[in-house]
Backbone bond lengths (Angstrom), bond angles and torsions (degrees), N, CA, C in turn:
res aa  C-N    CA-C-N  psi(-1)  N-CA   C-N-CA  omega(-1)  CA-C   N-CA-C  phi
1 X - - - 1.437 - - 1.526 110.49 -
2 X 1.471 118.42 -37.83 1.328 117.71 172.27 1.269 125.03 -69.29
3 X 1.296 125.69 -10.01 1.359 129.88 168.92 1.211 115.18 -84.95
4 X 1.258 114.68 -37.01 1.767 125.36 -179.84 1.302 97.41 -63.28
5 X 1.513 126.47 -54.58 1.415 119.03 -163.65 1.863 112.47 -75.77
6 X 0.913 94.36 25.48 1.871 104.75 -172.96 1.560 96.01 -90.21
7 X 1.756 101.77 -53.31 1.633 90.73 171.04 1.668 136.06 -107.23
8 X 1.526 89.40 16.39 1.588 91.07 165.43 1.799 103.09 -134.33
9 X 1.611 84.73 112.67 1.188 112.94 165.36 2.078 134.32 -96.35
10 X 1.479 85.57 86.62 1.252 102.01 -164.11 1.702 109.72 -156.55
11 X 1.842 119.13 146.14 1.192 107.32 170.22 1.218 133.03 -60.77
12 X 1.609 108.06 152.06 1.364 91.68 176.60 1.777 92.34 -152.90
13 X 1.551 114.54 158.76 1.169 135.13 -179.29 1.573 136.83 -144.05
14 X 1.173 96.56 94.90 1.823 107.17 -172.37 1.508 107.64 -75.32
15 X 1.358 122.57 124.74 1.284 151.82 -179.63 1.137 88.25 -61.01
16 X 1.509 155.56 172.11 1.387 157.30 109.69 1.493 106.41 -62.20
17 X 1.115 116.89 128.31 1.278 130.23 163.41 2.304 112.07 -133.03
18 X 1.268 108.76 -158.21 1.023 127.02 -126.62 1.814 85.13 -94.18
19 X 1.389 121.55 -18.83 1.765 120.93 -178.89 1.912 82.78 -105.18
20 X 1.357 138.79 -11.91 1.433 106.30 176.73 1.377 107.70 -88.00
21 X 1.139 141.78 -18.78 1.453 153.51 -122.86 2.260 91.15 -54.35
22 X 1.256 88.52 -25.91 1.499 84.42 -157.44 1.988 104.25 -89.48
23 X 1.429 100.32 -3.90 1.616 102.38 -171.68 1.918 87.80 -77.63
24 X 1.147 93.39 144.87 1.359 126.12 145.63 1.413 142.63 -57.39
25 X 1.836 73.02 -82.69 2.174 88.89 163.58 1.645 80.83 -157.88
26 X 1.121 102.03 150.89 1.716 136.72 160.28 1.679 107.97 -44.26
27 X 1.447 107.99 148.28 1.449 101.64 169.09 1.593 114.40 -70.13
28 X 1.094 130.77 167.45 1.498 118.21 -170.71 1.632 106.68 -86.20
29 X 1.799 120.50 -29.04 0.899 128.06 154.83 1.654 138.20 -42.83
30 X 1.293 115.31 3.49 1.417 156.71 165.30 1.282 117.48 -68.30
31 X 1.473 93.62 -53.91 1.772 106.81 -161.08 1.549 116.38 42.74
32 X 1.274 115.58 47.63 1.227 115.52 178.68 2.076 102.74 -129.45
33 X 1.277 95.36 163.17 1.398 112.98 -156.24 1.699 94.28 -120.71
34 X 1.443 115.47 121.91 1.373 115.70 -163.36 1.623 98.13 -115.69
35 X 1.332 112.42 130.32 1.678 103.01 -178.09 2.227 98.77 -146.37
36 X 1.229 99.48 153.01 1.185 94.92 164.39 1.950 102.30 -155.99
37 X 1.538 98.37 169.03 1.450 131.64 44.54 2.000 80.52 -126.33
38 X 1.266 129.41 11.35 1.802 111.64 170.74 1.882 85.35 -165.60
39 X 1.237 85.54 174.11 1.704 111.03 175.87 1.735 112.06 -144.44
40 X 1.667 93.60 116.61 1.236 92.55 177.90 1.308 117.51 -115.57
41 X 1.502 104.43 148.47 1.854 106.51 -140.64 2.279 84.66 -144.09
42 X 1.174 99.27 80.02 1.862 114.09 148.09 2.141 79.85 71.17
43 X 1.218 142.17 -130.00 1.503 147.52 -170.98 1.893 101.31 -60.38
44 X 1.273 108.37 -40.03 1.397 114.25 -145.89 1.911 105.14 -92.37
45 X 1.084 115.16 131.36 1.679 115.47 158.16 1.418 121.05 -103.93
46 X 1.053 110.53 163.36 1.708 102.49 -164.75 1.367 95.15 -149.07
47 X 1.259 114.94 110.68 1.488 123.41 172.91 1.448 118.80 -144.31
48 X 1.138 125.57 178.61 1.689 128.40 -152.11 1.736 99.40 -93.03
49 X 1.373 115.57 -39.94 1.478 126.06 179.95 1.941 93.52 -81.91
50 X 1.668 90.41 150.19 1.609 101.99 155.64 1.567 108.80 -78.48
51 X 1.001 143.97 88.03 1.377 116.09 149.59 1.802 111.47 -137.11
52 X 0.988 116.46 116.39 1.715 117.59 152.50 1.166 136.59 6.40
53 X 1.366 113.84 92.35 1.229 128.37 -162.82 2.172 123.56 -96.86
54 X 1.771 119.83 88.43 1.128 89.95 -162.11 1.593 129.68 -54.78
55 X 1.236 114.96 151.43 1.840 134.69 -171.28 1.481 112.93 66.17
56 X 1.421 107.76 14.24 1.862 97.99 166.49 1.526 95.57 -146.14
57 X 1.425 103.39 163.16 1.376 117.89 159.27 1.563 122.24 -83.68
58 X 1.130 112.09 136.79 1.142 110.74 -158.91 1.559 106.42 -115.14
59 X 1.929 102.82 136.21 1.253 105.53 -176.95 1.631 111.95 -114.07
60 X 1.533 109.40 163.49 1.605 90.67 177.56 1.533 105.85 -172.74
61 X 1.048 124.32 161.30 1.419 107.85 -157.08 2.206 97.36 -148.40
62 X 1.503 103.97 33.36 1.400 93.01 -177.54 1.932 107.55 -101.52
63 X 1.670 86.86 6.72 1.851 72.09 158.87 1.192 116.97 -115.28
64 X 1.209 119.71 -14.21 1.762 122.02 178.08 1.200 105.02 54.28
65 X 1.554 102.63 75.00 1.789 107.89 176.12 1.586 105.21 -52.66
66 X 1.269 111.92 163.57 1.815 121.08 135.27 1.838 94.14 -150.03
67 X 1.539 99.11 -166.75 1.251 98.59 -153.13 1.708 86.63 -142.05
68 X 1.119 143.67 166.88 1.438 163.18 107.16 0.853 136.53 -22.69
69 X 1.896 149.57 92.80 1.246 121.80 159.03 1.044 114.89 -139.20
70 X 1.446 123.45 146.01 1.319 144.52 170.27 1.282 130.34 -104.87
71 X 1.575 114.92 151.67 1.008 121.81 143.09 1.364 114.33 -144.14
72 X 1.418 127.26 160.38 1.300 132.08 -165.57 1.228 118.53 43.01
73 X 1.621 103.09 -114.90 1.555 126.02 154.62 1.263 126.42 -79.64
74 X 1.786 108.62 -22.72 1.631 100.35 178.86 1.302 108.35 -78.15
75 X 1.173 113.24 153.66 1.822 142.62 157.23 1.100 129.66 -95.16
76 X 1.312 135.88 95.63 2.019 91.15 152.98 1.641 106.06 -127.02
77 X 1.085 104.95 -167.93 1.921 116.50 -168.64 1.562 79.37 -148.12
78 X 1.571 96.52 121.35 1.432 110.54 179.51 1.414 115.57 -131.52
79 X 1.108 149.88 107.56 1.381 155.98 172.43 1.827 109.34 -29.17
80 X 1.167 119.50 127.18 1.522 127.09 -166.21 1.750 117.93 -152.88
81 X 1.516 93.14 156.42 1.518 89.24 -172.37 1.653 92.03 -99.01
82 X 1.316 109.63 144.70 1.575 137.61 -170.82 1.662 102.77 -94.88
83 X 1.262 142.92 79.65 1.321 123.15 160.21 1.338 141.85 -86.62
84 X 1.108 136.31 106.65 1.318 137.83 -153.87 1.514 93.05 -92.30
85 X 1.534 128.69 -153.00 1.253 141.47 170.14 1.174 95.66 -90.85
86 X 1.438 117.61 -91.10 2.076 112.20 -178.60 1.079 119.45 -64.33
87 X 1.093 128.29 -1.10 2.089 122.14 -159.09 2.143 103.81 -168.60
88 X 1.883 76.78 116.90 1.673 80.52 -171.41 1.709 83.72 -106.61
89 X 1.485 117.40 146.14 1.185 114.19 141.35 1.636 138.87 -123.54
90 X 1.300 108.84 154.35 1.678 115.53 -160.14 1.356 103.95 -76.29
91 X 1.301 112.83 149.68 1.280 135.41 175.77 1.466 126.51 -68.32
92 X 1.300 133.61 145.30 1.568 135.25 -165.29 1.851 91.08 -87.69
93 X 1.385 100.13 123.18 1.372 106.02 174.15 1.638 116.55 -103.26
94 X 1.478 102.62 -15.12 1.339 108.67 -178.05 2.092 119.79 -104.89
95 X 1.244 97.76 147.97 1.705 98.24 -177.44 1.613 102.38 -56.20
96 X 1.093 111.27 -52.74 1.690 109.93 -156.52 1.914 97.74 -71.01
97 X 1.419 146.31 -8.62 1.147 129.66 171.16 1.048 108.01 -99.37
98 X 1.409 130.47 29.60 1.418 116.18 153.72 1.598 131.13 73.85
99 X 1.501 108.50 -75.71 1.438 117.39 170.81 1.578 96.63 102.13
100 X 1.412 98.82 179.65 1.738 119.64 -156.64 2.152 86.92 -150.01
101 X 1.338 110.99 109.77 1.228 103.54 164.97 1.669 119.45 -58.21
102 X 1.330 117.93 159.10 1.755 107.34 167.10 1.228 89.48 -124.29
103 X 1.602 110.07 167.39 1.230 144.82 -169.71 1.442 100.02 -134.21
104 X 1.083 155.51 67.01 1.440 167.24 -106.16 1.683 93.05 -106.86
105 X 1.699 141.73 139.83 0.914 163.03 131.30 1.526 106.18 -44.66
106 X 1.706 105.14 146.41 1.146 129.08 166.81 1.897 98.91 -53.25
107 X 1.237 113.49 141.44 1.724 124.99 -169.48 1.151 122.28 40.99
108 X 1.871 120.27 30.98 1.692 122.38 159.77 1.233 104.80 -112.34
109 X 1.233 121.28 145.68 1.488 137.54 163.90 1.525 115.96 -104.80
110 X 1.178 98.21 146.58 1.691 139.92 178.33 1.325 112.79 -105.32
111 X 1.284 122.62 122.36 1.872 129.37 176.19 1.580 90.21 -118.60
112 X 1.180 124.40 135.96 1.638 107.50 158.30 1.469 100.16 -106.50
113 X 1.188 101.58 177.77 1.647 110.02 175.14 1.606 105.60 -113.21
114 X 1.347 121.72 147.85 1.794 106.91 -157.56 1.580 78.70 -152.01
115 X 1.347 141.97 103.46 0.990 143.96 159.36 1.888 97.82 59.28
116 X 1.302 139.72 -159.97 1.064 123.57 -141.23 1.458 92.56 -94.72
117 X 1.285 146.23 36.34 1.536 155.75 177.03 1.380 93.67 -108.12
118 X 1.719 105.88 168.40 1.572 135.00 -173.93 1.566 87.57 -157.94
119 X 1.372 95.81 108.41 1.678 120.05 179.53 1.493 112.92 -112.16
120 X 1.062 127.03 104.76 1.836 117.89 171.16 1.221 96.22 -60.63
121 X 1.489 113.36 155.00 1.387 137.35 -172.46 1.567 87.09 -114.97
122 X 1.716 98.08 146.53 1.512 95.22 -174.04 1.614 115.57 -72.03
123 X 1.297 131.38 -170.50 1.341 144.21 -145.36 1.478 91.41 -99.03
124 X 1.623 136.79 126.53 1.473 132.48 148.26 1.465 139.93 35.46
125 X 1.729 81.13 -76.42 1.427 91.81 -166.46 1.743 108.15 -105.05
126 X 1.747 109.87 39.80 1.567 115.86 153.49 1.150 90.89 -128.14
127 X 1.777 149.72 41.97 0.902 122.10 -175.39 1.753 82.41 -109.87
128 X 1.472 113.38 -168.59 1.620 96.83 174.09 1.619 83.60 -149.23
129 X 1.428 111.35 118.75 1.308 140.51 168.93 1.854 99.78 -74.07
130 X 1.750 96.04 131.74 1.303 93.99 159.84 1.791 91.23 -124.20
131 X 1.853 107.79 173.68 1.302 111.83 162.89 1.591 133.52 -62.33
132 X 1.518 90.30 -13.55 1.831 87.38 176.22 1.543 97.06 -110.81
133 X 1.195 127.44 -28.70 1.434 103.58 -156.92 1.993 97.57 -125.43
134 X 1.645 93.50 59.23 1.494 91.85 167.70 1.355 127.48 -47.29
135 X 0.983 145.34 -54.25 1.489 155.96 -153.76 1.702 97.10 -87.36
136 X 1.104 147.80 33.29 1.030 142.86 -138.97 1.938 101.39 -157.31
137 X 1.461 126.08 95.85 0.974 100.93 -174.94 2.168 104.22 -133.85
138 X 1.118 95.64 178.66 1.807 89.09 -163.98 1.866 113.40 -32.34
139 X 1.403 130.05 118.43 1.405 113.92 152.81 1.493 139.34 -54.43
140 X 1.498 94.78 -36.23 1.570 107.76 171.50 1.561 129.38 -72.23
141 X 1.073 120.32 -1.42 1.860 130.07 173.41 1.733 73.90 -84.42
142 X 1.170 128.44 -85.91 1.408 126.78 -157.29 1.308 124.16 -41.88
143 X 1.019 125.19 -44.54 1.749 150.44 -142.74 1.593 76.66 -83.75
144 X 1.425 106.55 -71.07 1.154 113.50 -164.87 1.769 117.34 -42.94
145 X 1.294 122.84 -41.62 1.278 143.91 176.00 1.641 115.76 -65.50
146 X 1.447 126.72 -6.20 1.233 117.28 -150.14 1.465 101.81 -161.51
147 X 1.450 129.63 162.24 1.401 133.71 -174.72 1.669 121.46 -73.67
148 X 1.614 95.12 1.72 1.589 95.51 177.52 1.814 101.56 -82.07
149 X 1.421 130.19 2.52 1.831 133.34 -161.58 2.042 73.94 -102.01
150 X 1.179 85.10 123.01 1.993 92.01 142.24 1.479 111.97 -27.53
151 X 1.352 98.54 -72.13 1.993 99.92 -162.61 1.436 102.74 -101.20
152 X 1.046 110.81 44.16 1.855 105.04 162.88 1.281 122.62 -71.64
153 X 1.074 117.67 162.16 2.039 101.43 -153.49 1.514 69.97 -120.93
């Protein structure tokens, strides 16, 4: 982390959540500012749990959505931002956390992240649910939209 922050010079602020429980304080070589249990920043709150915050929208990143999509034979499981109405949550950027698939509600949106793009995933009710492979929705609306397609412009 201290090497990364050598060339990005900019604030930054880690929520405490549920893998820091045991930090104290940050190395100073960090330059990061550790606060809990949320941070509220002008509309938006930012805390480690999803839950609904009254007079802000609330952000939170302790499930590290991604999402499913198929077609045919292809697969992939792609890390995505979750937006609900009150409470968006952030996407797992790293291999070792795994992630939490979503199953998206009628009026929440899904962005995945697909190589260095942010693609909305289409709306619900074009996705096509089967009984085994709920979590699973078209690859090709996406692919097509984003740098994971051969010919994506």
């Amino acid at each position: 982390m201290a090497a990364w922050r050598t060339g990005h010079d900019m604030e930054m602020v880690l929520v405490r959540g549920n893998h820091d429980w045991h930090l104290d304080a940050l190395p100073s070589a960090w330059r990061m500012t550790l606060v809990e249990p949320h941070l509220d920043e002008g509309p938006f709150r930012f805390s480690h749990h999803p839950e609904p915050a009254e007079g802000h929208y609330a952000w939170a990143g302790d499930l590290q959505s991604t999402v499913r999509l198929s077609s045919g034979a292809d697969r992939l499981r792609l890390p995505c931002f979750h937006l609900g109405t009150a409470v968006g949550v952030l996407p797992t950027l790293r291999a070792f956390t795994g992630g939490m698939d979503i199953r998206p509600r009628s009026g929440e949106r899904l962005f995945v992240v697909a190589g260095d793009t942010v693609v909305e995933v289409p709306a619900p009710r074009s996705w096509r649910w089967t009984q085994n492979q709920e979590s699973l929705i078209p690859i090709k609306q996406v692919c097509e939209r984003s740098t994971l397609a051969p010919n994506a412009e």
